[in-house]
C-alpha positions in Angstrom: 105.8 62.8 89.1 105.9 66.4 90.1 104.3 68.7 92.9 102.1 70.6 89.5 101.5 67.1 89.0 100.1 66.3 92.3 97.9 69.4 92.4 96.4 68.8 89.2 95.3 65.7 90.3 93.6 67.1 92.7 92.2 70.1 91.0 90.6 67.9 88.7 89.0 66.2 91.2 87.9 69.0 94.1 90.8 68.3 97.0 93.5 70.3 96.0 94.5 70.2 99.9 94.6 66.6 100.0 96.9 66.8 96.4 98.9 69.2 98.0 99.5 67.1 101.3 100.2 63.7 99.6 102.7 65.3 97.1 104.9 67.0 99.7 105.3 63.8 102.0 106.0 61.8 98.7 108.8 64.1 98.1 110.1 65.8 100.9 112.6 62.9 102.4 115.5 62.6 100.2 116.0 58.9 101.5 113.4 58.4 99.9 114.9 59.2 96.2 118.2 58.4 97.0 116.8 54.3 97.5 115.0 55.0 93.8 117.9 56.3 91.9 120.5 53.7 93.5 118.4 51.0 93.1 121.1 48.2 92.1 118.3 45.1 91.6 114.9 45.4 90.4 114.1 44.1 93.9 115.2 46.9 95.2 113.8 49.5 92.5 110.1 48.1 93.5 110.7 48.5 97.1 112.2 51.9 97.0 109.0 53.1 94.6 106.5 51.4 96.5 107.6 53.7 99.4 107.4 56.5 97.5 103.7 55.7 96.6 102.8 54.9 99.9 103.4 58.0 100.9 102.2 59.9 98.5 98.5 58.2 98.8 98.4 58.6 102.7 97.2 56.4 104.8 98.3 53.2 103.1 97.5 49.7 105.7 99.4 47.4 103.2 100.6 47.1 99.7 102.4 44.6 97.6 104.2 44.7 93.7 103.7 41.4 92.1 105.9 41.1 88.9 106.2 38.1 86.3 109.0 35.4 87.7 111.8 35.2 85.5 110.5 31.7 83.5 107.3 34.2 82.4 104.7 31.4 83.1 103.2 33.5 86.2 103.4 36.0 88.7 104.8 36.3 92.1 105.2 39.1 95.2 108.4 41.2 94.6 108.1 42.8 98.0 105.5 44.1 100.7 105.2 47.4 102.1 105.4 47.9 105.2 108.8 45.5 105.4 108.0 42.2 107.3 104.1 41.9 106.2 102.5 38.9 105.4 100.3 37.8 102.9 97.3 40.1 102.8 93.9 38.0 101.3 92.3 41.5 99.9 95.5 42.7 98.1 96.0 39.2 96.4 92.4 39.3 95.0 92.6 42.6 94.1 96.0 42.1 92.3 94.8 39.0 90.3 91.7 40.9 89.2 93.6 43.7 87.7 95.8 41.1 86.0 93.0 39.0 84.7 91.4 42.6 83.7 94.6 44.1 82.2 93.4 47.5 83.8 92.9 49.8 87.1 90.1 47.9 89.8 89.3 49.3 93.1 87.3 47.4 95.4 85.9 47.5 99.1 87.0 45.4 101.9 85.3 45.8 105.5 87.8 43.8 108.8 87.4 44.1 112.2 89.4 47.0 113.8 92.2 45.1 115.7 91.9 45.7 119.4 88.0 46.0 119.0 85.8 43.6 119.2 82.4 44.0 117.3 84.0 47.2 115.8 85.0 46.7 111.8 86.9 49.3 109.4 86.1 50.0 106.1 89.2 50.1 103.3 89.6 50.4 99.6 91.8 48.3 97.8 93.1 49.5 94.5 95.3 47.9 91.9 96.8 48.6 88.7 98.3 46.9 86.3 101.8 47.2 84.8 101.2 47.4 81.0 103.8 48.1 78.4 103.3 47.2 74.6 100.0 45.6 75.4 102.0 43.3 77.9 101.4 43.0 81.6 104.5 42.4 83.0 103.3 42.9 87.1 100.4 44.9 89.3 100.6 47.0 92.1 97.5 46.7 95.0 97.1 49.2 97.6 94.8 49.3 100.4 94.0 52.6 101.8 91.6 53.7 104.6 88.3 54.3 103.2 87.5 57.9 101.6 85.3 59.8 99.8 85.1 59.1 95.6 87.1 61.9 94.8 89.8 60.5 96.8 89.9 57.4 95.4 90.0 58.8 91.6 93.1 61.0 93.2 94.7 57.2 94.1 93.8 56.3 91.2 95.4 58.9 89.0 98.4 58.7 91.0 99.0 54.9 90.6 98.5 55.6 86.9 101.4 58.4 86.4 103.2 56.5 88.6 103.1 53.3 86.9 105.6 54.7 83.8 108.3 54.7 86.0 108.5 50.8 85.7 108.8 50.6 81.8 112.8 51.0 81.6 112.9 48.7 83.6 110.4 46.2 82.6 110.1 47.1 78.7 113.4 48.8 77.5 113.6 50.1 74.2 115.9 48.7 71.9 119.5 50.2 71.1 118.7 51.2 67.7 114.9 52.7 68.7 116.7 54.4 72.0 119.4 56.2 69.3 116.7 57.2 67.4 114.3 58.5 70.0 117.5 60.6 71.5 118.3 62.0 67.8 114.6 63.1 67.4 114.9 64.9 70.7 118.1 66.1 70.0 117.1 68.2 66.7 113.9 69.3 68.6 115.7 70.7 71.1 117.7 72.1 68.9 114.7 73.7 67.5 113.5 75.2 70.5 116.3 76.7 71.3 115.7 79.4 69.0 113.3 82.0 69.0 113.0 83.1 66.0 112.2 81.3 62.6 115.0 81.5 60.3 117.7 80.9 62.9 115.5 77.9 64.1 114.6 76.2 60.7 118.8 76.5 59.8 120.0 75.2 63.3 117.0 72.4 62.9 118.2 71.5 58.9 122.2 71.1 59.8 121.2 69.3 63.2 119.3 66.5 60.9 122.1 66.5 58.4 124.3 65.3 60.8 122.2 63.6 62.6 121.1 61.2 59.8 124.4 61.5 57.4 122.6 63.6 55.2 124.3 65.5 52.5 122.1 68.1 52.4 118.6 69.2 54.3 115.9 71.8 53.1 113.6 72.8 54.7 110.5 75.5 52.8 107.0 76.3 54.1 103.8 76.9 52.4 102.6 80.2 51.4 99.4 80.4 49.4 99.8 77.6 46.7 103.4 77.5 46.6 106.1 76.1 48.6 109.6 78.9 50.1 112.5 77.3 50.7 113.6 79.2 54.5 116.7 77.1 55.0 119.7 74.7 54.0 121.5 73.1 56.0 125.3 74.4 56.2 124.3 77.5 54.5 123.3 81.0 55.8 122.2 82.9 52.4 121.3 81.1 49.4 119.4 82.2 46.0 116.0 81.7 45.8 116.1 82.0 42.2 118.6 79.3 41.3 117.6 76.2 39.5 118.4 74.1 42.6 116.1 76.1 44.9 113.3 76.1 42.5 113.4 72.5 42.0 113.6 71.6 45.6 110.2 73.7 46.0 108.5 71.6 42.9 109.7 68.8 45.1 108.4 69.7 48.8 104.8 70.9 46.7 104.8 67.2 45.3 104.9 66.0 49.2 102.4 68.6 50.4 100.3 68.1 47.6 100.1 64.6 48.0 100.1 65.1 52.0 102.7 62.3 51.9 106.3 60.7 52.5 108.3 60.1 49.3 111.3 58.8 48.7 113.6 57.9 46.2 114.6 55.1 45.6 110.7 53.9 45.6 110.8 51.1 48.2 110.5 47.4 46.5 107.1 46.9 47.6 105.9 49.6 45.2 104.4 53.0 45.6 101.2 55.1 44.4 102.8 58.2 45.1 103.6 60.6 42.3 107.3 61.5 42.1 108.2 63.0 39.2 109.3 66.6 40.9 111.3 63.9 42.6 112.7 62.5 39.7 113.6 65.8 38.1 115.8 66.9 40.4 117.8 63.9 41.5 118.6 63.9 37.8 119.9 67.3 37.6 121.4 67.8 40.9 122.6 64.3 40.9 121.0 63.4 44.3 121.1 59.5 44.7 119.0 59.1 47.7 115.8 61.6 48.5 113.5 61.7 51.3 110.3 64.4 51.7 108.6 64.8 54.6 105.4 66.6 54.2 104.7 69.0 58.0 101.3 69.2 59.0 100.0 71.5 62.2 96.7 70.7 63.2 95.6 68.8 60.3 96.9 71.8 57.7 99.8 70.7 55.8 102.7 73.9 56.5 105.8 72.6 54.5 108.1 69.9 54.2 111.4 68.2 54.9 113.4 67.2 51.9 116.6 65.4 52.7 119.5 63.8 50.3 122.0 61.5 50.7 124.5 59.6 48.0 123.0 56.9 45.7 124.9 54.3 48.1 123.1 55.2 51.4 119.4 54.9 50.3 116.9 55.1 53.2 115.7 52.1 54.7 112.7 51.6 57.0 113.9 52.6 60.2 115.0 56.0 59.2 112.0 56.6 57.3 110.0 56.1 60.2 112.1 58.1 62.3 111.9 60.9 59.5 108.2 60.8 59.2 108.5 61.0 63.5 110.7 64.2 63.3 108.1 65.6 61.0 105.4 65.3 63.4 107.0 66.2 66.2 109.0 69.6 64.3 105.3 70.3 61.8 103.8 72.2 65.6 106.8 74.1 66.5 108.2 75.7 63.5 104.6 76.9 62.3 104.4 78.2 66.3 107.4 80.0 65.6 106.7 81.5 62.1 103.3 83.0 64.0 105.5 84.1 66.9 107.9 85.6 64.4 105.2 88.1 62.1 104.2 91.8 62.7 101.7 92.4 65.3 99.7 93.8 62.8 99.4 90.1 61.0 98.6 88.4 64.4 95.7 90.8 65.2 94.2 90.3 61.6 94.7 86.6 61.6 93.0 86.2 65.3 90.4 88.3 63.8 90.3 85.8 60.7 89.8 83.1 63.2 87.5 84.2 65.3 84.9 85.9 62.7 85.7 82.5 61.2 84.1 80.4 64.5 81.5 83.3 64.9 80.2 82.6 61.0 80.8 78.9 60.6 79.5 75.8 62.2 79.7 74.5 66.0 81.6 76.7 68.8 78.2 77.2 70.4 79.6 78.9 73.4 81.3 81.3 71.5 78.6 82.5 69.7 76.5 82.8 72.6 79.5 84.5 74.7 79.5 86.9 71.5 76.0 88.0 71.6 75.6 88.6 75.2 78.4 90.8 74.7 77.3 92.3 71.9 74.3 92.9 73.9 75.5 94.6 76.8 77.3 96.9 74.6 74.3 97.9 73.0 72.5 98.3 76.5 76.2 100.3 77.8 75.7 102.7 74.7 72.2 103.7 74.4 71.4 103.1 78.5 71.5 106.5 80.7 72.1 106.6 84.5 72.6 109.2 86.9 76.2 110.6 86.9 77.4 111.4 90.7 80.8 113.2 91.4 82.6 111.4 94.1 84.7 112.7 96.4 86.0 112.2 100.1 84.2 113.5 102.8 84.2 115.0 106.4 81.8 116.2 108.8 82.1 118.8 110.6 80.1 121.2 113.0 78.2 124.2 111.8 79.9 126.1 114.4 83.3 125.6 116.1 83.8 127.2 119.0 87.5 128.1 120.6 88.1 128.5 123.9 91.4 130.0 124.7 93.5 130.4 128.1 92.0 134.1 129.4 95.0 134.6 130.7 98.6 133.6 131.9 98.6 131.4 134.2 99.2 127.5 135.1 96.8 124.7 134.7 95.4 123.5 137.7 92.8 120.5 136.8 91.4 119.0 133.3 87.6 117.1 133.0 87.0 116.7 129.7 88.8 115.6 127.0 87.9 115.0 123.1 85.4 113.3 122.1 83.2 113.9 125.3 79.7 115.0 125.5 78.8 118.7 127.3 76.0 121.0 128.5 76.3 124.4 128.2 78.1 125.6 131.7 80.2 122.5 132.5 83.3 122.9 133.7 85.9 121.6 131.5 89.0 123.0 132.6 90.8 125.5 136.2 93.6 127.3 136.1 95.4 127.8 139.7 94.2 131.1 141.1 96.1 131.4 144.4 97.6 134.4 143.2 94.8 136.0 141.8 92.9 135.4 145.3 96.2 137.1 147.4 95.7 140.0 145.1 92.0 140.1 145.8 92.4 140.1 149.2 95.3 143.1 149.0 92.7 145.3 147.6 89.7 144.2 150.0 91.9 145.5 153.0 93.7 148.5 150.8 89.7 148.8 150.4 89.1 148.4 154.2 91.8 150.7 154.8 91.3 153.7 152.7 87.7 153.4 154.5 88.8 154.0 157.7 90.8 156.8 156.5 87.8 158.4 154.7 85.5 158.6 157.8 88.8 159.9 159.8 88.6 163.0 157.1 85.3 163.2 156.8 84.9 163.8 160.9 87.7 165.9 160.4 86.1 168.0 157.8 89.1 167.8 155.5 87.7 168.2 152.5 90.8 168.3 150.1 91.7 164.4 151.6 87.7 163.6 151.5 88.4 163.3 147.5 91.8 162.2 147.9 90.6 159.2 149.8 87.0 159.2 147.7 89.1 157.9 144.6 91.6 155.6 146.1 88.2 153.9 147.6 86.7 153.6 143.8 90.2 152.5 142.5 90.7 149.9 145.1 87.2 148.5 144.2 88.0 148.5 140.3 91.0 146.6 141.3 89.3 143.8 143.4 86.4 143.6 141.0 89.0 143.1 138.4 90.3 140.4 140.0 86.5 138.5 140.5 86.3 139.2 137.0 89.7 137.2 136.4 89.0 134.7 139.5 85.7 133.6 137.2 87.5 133.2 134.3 89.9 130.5 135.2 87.3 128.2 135.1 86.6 127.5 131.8 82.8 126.4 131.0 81.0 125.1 127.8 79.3 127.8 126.3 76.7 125.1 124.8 75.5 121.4 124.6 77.8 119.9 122.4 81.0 118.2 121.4 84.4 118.4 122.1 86.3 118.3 118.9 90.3 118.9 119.9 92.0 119.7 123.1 93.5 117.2 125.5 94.9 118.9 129.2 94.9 115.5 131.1 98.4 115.3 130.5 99.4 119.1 130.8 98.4 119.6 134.4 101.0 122.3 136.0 101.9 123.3 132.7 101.9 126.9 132.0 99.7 129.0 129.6 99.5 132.3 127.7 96.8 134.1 127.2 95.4 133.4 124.0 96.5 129.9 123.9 93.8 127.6 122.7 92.9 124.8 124.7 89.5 123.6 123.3 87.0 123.4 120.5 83.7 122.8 121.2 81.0 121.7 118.3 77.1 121.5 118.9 75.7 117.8 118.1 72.5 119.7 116.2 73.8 121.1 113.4 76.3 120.0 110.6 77.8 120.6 107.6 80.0 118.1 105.3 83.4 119.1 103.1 83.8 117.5 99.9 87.1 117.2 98.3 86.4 117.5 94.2 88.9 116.6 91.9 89.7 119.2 89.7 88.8 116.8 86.8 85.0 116.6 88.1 84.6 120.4 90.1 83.7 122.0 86.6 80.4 119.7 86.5 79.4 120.6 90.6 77.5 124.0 91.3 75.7 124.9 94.3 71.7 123.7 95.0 73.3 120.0 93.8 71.9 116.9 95.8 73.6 114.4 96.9 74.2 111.6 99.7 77.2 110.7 101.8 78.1 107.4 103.5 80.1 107.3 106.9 82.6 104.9 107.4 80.4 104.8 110.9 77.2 104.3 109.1 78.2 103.2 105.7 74.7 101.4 105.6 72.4 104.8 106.4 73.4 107.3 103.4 72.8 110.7 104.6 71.3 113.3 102.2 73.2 116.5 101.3 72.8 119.9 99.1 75.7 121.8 97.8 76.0 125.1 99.4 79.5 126.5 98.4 82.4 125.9 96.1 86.0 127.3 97.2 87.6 128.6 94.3 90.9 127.4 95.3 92.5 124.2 94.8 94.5 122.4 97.4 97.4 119.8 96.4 96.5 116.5 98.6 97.8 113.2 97.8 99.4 114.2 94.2 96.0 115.9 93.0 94.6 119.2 93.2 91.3 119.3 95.1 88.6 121.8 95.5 86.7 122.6 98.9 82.9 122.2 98.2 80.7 122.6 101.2 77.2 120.7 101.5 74.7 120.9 103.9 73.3 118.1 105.9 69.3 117.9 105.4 67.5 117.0 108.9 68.4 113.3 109.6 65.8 111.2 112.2 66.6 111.7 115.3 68.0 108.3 116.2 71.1 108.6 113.2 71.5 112.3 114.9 72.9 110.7 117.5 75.4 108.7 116.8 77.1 111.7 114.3 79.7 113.2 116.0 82.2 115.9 114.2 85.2 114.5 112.0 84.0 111.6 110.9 85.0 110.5 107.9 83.1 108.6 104.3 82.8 109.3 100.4 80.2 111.7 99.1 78.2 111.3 96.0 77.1 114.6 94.2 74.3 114.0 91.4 75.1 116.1 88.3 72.5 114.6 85.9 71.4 111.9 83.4 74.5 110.6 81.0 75.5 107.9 79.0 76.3 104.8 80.6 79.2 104.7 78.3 80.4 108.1 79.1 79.9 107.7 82.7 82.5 105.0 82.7 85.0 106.2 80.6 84.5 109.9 80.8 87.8 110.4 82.6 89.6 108.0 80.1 88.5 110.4 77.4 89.8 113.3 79.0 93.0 111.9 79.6 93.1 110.7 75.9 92.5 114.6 75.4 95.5 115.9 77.0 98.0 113.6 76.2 97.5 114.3 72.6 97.4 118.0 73.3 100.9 118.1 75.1 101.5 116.2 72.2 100.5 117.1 68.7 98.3 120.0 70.2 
């Protein structure tokens, strides 16, 4: 028994885990198989595969192999698993009901839990017999911990499969029947080996010849009324147009005619059978011995076997039997082969044949009905219309971006905000260090101070030439330091209003320096948005602007928002291998509560609604196009 085995089991019944779990602590201790193979005694045998089923099932209490004692006037134990258990009453009764039965029992036993008192388990007890040739020749009983009833058809099943391991031991074939069976295998193994016909049917035809000391082997099939010889054995080419071929054909259409075995000599109990084809050509080919086997696949007859031997090796019954064997066994696989072997063309007709011939003809209910649903839906696909929507990725983004840049060179002194937070208009989000800027300032308050004192002195002096001199430095001085309040403002950097901050992260650049120019944020109000589209180039000739659509967030994918087209870019961008166009929607006013929880850059697919099409089209519009092209670069 194999793992596929095991699982099929279980398949079949619902607990593939419990199939899977057995199997792999059946077969996972090599011990284990090395006791089965070595097995010297039958003693031994029994022991080594009662373990192996005991742990397979899982969760085995007990379990016992009773064979026939060697006088064959009854039964007795072979050997008890676990080693060193006694006699168990619910095993024994079990085991002599499936021997008075001759077939699988399960039954019920309820004990008190050992240890417990008052408490009781519940097992099942199962046995099976050991039945070969309508003998039983022992019985296995198990008892396992109580389960469900798919569990205990999986014991069941197991015990079953199982049980076929016993017959070389128990019911051996004879020598002659075991040559046989291996010659049978032998030519079909031969058979398979090949995958295609002809080299099959030759290799199959020379194996049987020597095989059964055959003189010569033919093998033909059936096409329309008459029969084709395909191959001799011990010869690669031959003449379908000699006299021998043509008279092995009458021959095989005798057998296939008659859907029968004939043979020459006709045994001496007499035969029904027409032979004259038969007849024909053992008298002009001077075959002494013939045999045709007539090869049938699924109840249609698909050729035959005709094989010769010398008038002083007639076939008896033994090797009739095992010809008429062969022929069932090889009838399946060379007409599987001569299907696998024709043009594809030929398979696609005949599976037509086939199935128009279900569809028409009697029973096969479920196809019929599987036909005309689809048949159906096909009808409702073609003349249906739906609403064809474009869909492309999307991203929102703010209506307006603002920048704010470094107003000039300096060094960053402190950092509030970083992206993502919320702002009102005139909070600080950013300083640059201003000692510098404050040292000037004060410079030019005292130059101011200064050139002051120096004015009055003129002034009192009546010196009017140094009265302007000094007049002008005064309004200079004051540019300068208002300048510098001017600059001293700037380096705090505020939100011009309520929104967003899109990009722009300082907390890790404090001390670092700055140009002027440099941008450091971007700010986007939470009030007003707008959505990108990316448009394939396949779809972007069907989108124009005043279009409606939606657009789900990967935020809100269950609150579509609805959009309008506003503006297509008329350039196409290369992302991800494809060529995409910009298209720009606007958001229409959503309630107040999805307002906000938007925030800029989020990310979803947009649906664009072009108009009523086919339900057909709709589906395999792009198919159609790409049908297009590749015949243009083509044959265009």
């Amino acid at each position: 028994m194999t793992t596929e085995q095991a699982n099929t089991i279980a398949k079949e019944n619902g607990d593939a885990a419990q199939a899977e779990q057995a199997a792999t602590a059946g077969f996972t201790d090599p011990a284990a198989w090395a006791a089965l193979t070595n097995a010297k005694s039958l003693q031994d045998f029994a022991a080594a595969w009662l373990d192996l089923q005991c742990r397979m099932v899982g969760d085995v209490e007990c379990a016992v192999v009773v064979l026939r004692n060697q006088s064959g006037d009854g039964y007795q134990p072979c050997c008890w698993w676990p080693q060193g258990s006694s006699e168990c009453a619910s095993l024994s009764a079990t085991a002599e009901l499936a021997l008075t039965q001759s077939r699988g029992v399960v039954r019920q036993s309820v004990q008190d839990a050992v240890g417990q008192s008052g408490n009781t388990r519940a097992t099942d007890v199962f046995g099976w017999p050991l039945l070969f040739d309508d003998e039983v020749h022992g019985v296995v009983a198990i008892e396992v911990m109580h389960q469900d009833e798919s569990r205990m058809r999986l014991v069941m099943r197991l015990l079953q499969w199982s049980a076929a391991w016993w017959q070389p031991k128990l019911a051996p074939l004879s020598p002659r029947a075991e040559a046989d069976l291996i010659r049978v295998l032998g030519v079909l193994a031969t058979t398979l080996d090949e995958v295609r016909l002809e080299p099959a049917a030759t290799a199959m035809v020379t194996e049987l010849a020597v095989a059964l000391q055959c003189d010569r082997v033919a093998f033909g099939m059936r096409v329309g009324r008459k029969t084709r010889i395909r191959a001799l054995s011990h010869s690669a080419e031959f003449n379908q147009k000699s006299s021998l071929i043509r008279d092995l054909a009458a021959a095989m259409d005798e057998a296939i005619d008659q859907q029968a075995t004939i043979v020459l000599p006709e045994p001496e109990t007499g035969s029904i059978l027409a032979n004259h084809a038969h007849r024909q050509f053992a008298e002009q080919h001077g075959a002494g011995a013939l045999c045709s086997v007539a090869l049938s696949d699924a109840g249609r007859m698909i050729g035959a076997l005709t094989l010769e031997r010398s008038a002083n090796q007639p076939f008896d019954t033994d090797e009739l039997a095992l010809c008429h064997h062969a022929g069932i066994l090889l009838g399946p696989v060379l007409e599987a082969k001569r299907r696998e072997d024709r043009w594809i063309a030929l398979k696609i007709w005949d599976s037509l044949v086939v199935l128009i011939g279900h569809l028409l003809g009697r029973g096969h209910l479920s196809l019929k009905l599987a036909f005309l649903a689809a048949a159906g839906l096909s009808a409702f696909f073609i003349l249906a219309t739906g609403v064809w929507r474009v869909s492309a990725p999307a991203v929102l983004e703010g209506t307006v971006q603002r920048a704010l840049t470094a107003p000039l060179d300096g060094y960053i002194e402190s950092a509030s905000v970083r992206p993502g937070d919320l702002l009102t208009a005139g909070t600080v989000m950013a300083r640059l260090e201003d000692k510098d800027l404050l040292l000037e300032q004060a410079k030019w308050d005292a130059e101011t101070e200064k050139l002051a004192r120096e004015y009055s002195q003129a002034l009192a002096q009546r010196d009017r030439a140094r009265v302007r001199i000094l007049g002008a430095q005064i309004e200079q001085a004051k540019a300068r330091s208002a300048l510098l309040a001017e600059q001293l403002a700037r380096t705090r950097l505020q939100a011009p209003f309520d929104g967003v901050v899109v990009s722009g992260d300082l907390s890790q650049s404090i001390g670092a320096p700055v140009s002027r120019g440099d941008l450091l944020f971007e700010v986007a109000p939470l009030d007003s948005y707008r959505v990108i589209l990316k448009v394939d180039e396949r779809d972007i000739a069907a989108v124009e602007p005043g279009q409606r659509g939606r657009i789900a967030l990967a935020g809100l994918p269950r609150q579509p928002l609805p959009v309008a087209v506003t503006k297509i870019t008329p350039v196409a961008v290369a992302e991800e291998g494809h060529n995409q166009f910009r298209v720009e929607a606007g958001l229409d006013a959503p309630p107040a509560a999805t307002l906000e929880l938007l925030r800029p850059g989020m990310q979803g697919i947009g649906k664009i609604d072009i108009g009523e099409r086919n339900l057909f089209w709709i589906w395999t519009h792009r198919l159609g196009h790409w049908l297009r092209l590749w015949w243009w670069s083509w044959f265009g």
